[in-house]
N, C-alpha and C positions, 0 to 999 in steps of 0.2 A: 320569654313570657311577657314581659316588660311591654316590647315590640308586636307582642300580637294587642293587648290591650288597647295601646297607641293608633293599631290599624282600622280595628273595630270602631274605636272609638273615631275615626277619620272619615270611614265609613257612615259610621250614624250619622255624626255630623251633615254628611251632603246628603246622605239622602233626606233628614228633617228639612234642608232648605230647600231641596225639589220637590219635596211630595206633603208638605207640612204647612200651607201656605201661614198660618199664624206664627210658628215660629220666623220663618223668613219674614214676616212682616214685622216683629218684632225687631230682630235684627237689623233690618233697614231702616229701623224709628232710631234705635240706638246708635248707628254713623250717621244719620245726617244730624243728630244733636251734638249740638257744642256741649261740650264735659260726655258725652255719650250714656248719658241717663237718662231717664224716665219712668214716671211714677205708674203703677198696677193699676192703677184708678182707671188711666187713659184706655187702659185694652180692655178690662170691664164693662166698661160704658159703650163700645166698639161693641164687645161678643154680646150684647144686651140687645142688642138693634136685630139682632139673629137665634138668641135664644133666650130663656126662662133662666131666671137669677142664679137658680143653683148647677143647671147644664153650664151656663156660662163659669160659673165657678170650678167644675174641674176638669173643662176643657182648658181653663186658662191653668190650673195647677197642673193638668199633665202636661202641658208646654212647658210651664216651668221647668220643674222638673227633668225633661228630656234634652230641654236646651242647656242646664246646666250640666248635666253629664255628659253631652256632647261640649262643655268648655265654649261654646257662645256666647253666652250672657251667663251673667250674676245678677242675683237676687237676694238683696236684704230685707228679711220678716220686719227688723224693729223701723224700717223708713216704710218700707213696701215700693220699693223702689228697684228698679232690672237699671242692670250699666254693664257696656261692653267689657270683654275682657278685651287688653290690650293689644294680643297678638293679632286680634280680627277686626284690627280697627282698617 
């Protein structure tokens, strides 16, 4: 059971970086940063240039969201800040 989670879960993962291009750009913000962080501000102000404040708001929380369940990035509410997980560095 364990092993099929882990497959899915491997699964989503590439397909969010093929077919997702904000999570993958996400992603590529957070390896080329030193400490591999980055503040929600920055992708905000990105999806604003492209849509209306609140479209822009939960297309970036369904990223969230997606890319933490597929274990790509972390996100903390109290900084508001995404930072790699280790193994996808």
């Amino acid at each position: 059971m364990h092993s099929d989670t882990e497959e899915r879960k491997r699964l989503f993962r590439e397909h969010l970086l093929r077919f997702v291009p904000l999570t993958a750009h996400i992603c590529r913000i957070l390896k080329e940063r030193k400490g591999g962080r980055a503040p929600r501000a920055r992708f905000e102000v990105e999806l604003e240039d492209h849509l209306n404040r609140r479209a822009a708001e939960r297309t970036l929380r369904a990223a969230t969201a997606w890319g933490r369940y597929a274990e790509l990035f972390d996100y903390d509410d109290k900084t508001r800040s995404f930072s790699i997980i280790s193994h996808h560095q």
